[in-house]
N, C-alpha and C positions, 0 to 999 in steps of 0.2 A: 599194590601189595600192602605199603601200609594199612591203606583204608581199610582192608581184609583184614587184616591184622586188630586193628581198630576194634573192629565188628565184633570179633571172637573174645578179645578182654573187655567191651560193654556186657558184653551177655556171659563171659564168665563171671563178674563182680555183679552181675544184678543177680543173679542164677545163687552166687555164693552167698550174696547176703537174704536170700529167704529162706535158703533151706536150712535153719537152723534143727529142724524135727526129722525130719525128712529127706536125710543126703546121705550117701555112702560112697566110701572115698575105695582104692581096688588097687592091687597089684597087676602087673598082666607080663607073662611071657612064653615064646613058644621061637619060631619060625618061619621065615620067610619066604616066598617064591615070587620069582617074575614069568613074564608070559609078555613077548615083543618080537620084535623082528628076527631073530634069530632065531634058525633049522637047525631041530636032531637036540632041542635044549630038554632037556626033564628037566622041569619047574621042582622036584623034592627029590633032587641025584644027591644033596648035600644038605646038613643040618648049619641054617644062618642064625645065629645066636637075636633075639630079638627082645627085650624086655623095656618096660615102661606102667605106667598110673593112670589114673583117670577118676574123674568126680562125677558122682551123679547124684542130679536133682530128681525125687519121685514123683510127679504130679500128682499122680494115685496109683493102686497096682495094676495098671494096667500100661501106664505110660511114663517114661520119662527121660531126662534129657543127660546126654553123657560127654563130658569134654575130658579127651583122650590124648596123649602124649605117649610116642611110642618110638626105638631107636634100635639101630641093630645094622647087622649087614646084608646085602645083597651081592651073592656069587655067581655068576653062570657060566657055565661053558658050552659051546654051541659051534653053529656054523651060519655063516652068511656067504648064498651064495657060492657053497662049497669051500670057504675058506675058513679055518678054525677060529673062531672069535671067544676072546673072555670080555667080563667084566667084573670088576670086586670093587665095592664101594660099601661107604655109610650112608645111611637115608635116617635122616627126623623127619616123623609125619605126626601132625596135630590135625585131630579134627575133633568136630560139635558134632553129634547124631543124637536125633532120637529112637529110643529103645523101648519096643511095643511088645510086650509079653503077648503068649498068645492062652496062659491060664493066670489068673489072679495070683500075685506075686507079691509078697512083705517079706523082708529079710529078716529073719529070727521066727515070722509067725508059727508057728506049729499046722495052722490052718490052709495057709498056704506056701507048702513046702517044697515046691519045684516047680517049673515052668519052662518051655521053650520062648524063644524069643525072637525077634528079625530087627533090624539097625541099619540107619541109611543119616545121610546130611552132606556137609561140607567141610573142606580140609584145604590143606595144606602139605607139600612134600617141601623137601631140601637135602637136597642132595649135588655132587660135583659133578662136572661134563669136560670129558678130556675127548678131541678129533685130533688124529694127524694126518691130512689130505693126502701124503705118500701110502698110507696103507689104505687109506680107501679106494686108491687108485688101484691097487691091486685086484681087487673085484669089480672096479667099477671106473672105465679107464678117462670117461667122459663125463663123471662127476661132478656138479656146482658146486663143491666146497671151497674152491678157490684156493691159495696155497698157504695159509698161514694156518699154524696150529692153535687149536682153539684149547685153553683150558681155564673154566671159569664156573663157579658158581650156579645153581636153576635154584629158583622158587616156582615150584608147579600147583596151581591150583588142583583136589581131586574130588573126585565124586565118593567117598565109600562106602559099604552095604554090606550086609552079611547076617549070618544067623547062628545062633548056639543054644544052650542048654544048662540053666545054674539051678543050683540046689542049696538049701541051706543045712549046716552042718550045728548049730549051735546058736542063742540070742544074739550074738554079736557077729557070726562069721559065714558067709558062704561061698561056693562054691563053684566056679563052672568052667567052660570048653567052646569055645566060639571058633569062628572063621570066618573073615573079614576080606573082602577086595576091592582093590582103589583103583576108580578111572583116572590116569592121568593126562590131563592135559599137556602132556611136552612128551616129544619123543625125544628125548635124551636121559634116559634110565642106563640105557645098556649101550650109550655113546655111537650110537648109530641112529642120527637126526635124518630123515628119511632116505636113507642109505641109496636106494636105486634112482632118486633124483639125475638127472644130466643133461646139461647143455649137448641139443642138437646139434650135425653139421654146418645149420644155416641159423646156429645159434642162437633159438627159443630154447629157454628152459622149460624142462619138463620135470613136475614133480608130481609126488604120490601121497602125501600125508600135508597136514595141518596140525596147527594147535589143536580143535577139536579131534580132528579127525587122524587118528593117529595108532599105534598097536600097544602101545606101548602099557601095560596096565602091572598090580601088584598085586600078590594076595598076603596073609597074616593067618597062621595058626596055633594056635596058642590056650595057655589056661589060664586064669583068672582068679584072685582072691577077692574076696570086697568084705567089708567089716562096714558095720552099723554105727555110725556118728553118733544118733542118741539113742538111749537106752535107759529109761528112765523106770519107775516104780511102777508106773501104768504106761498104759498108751495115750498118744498127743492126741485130742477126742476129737480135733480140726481132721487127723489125718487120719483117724480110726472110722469119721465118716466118711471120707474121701474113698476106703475099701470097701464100702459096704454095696 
């Protein structure tokens, strides 16, 4: 996890120190949904307050790189198993994506005034994990959780991806509406770590998920401010070729 960690503040400090022409910094808030182990859940039955920032470097208008920071809650209510399961938590998720317009895109230009877009890289979630093997027992009598109660800390690596639509409103300001969802690697979002796992009679355990392979995933809907770093008399001619 450090190393990962490592990785994301090399490439935000090498990232931060070129874009001095060419970076714009963003607001971003909306809401949250999960989508995991748990029956009878609507992913948007409730509105998760979720807000956060983010820096982006423009390679050119067509490409560039976004480090995102984003905080909020996750609520569900559902069934596992026919038994009524919740879960309410905080999640911080940081992640690096690159951001591929899909029409030529400068924020302030007049010439290129909107664009769609698609977003994919690597992350980071953090978020808590509470088990307590008497209730899991109740749906699941032959369970491998063993008998201690588990409540501790995840750092889950994610995949995330998604697509949206910004517009520019003015030289310094624009505008837009995304939608974002995160593979995560750990199934413990919604405190149910492969829930129908259980030790056989003849006592093989038998499980059904993995770190990879797992249900467990997030999504992010939200709107976005971004404002223009530099803003000068003219245009930077390095980056004004860069659009052409």
């Amino acid at each position: 996890m450090k190393k990962i960690l490592l990785v994301f503040a090399t490439v935000w400090i090498t990232i931060s120190g070129v874009a001095q022409k060419t970076a714009d910094i963003g607001i971003w808030g909306g809401t949250s949904a999960y989508f995991g182990d748990m029956n009878e859940a609507d992913p948007f039955q409730t509105f998760n307050l979720n807000f956060g920032g983010y820096f982006r470097y423009n390679f050119n208008s067509r490409v560039g790189m976004r480090a995102m920071l984003l905080t909020g809650s996750f609520f569900q209510e559902g069934e596992i198993e026919g038994m009524p399961w919740t879960f309410d938590k905080n999640v911080q998720d940081f992640s690096l994506q690159i951001e591929i317009n899909y029409l030529k895109y400068i924020l302030g230009e007049k010439k290129t005034p909107f664009s769609s877009y698609v977003t994919f890289g690597l992350g980071v979630d953090y978020f808590s994990y509470f088990m307590d093997p008497v209730v899991i027992e109740q749906f699941n009598p032959e369970h491998n959780k063993k008998d201690a109660i588990i409540d501790e800390s995840v750092v889950a690596t994610t995949i995330p991806f998604g697509f949206g639509f910004k517009y520019n409103i003015g030289r310094r300001l624009g505008v837009g509406v995304e939608y974002q969802a995160r593979k995560i690697f750990s199934d413990k979002l919604d405190n149910l770590d492969d829930p129908l796992a259980f030790i056989s009679p003849g006592g093989a355990e038998n499980t059904y998920t993995t770190t990879v392979h797992n249900n467990d995933w997030s999504g992010y809907l939200g709107v976005h401010v971004t404002y223009m770093i530099y803003l000068g008399k003219s245009a930077c001619p390095v980056y004004d070729k860069k659009t052409k």
